[in-house]
C-alpha positions as CSV (number, residue, x, y, z in Angstrom):
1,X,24.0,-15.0,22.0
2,X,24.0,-13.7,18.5
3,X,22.3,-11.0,17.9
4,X,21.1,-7.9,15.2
5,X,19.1,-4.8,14.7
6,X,15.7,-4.8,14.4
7,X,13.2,-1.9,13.4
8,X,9.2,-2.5,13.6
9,X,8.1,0.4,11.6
10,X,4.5,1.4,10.4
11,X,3.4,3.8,8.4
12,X,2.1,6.0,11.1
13,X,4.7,5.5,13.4
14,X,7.9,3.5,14.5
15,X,6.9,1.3,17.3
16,X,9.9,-0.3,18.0
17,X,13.9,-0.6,17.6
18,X,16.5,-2.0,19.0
19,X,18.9,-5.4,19.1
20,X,16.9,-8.5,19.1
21,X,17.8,-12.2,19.1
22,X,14.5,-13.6,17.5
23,X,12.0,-12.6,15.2
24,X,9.3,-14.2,13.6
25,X,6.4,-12.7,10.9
26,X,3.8,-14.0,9.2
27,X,4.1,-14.1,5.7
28,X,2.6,-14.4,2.4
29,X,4.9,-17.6,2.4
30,X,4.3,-18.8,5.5
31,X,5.7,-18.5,9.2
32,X,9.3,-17.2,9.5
33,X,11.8,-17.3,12.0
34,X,14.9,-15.1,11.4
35,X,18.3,-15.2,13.9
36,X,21.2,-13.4,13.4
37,X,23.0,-14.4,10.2
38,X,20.2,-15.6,8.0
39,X,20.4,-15.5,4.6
40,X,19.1,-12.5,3.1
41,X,15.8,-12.4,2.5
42,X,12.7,-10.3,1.2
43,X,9.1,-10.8,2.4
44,X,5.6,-9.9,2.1
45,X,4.1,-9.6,4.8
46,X,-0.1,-11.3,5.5
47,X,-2.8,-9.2,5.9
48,X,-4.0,-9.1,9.8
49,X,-0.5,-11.6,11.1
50,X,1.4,-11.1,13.7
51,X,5.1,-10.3,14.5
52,X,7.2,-11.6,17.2
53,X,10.5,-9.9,18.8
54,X,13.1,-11.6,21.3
55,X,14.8,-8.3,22.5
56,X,18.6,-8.5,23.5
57,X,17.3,-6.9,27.0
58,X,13.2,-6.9,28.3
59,X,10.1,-8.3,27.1
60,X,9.2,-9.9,24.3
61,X,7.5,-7.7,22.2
62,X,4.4,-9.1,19.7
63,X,2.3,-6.6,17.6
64,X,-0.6,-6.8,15.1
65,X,0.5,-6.2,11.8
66,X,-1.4,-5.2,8.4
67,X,0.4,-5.9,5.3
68,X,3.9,-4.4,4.4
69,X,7.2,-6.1,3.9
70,X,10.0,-7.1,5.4
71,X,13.6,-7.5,4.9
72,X,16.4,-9.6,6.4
73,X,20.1,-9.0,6.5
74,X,22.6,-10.8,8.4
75,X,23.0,-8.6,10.9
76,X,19.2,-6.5,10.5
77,X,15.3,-7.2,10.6
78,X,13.0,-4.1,8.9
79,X,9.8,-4.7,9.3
80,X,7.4,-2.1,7.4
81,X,4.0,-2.3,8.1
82,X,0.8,-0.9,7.0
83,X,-0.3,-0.7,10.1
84,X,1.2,-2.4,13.6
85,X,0.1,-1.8,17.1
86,X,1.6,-3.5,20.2
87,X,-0.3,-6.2,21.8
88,X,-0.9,-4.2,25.3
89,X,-2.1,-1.3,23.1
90,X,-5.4,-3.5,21.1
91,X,-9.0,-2.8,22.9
92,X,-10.1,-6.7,22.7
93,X,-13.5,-6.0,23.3
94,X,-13.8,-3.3,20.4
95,X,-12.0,-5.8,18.0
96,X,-14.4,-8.6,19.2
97,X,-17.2,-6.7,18.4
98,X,-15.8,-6.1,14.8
99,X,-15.5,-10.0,14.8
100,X,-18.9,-10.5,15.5
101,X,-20.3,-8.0,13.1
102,X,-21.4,-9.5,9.8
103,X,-21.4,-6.5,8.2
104,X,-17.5,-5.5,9.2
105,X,-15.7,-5.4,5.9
106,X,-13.1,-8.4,5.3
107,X,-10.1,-6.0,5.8
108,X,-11.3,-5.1,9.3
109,X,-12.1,-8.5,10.1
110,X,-9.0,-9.2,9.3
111,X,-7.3,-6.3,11.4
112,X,-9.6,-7.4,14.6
113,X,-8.3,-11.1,13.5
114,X,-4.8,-10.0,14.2
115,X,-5.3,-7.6,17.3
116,X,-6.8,-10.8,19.0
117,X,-4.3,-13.3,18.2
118,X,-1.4,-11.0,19.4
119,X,-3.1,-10.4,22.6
120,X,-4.0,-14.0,22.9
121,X,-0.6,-14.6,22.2
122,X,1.3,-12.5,24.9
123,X,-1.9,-14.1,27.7
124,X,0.2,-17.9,26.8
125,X,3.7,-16.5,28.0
C-alpha cells in the first residue's frame, strides 16, 4: 500500500506524525480525501471540521480541528491548525454544555461543534 508522511500540527503543539495511507479534512472547499501521490494541493481549512488519519501501523487517528491550512505533496500531508485536539482527548459533556448555551459565542459553538463530531465519529468505527 502506498503510503506518505503526514504531520497534524497545531499551534500549541504537534499532536501527531508519522506515515499514513489516508487522510481526509474538512475544507473551506469541501471534504477532501488525499492518498499517496495526489496532485499537489493547498487548502484552507473550516472552522470547527474534523480531520481523519489512516496510519501505516495502529489506529485511526480523528481530531477536532479549528482553522489553519493544509498542504499536499505527493509523498506528504501538513496539516496546521489553529487549534486540534484528539478525539479521546474532548470532555463531551463540557462541549455539550457550550452547545446548549445561547449565549456561547459562534466560534465556541463552533469548536464544541467539532469536538462532538470527532468523538461521535471514532463511537461509529
Amino acid at each position: 500500500m502506498a503510503e506518505m508522511s503526514v504531520d497534524l500540527v497545531a499551534v500549541e503543539r504537534r499532536l501527531w506524525s508519522g506515515q499514513a495511507s489516508f487522510v481526509s479534512a474538512q475544507t473551506t472547499e469541501g471534504q477532501v480525501g488525499i492518498m499517496a501521490g495526489h496532485e499537489p494541493l493547498l487548502g484552507q481549512l473550516v472552522e470547527g471540521g474534523i480531520v481523519n488519519i489512516v496510519p501505516v501501523e495502529g489506529e485511526r487517528i480523528v481530531a477536532a480541528v479549528h482553522g489553519g491550512f493544509f498542504s499536499v505533496t505527493a509523498t506528504s500531508v501538513r496539516i496546521l491548525a489553529e487549534s486540534a485536539e484528539f478525539a479521546g482527548e474532548v470532555d463531551v459533556e463540557a462541549a455539550r454544555k457550550v452547545l446548549a448555551d445561547a449565549a456561547a459565542t459562534d466560534e465556541d459553538q463552533k469548536v464544541a461543534q467539532a469536538q462532538v463530531r470527532a468523538v461521535e465519529k471514532v463511537a461509529q468505527h
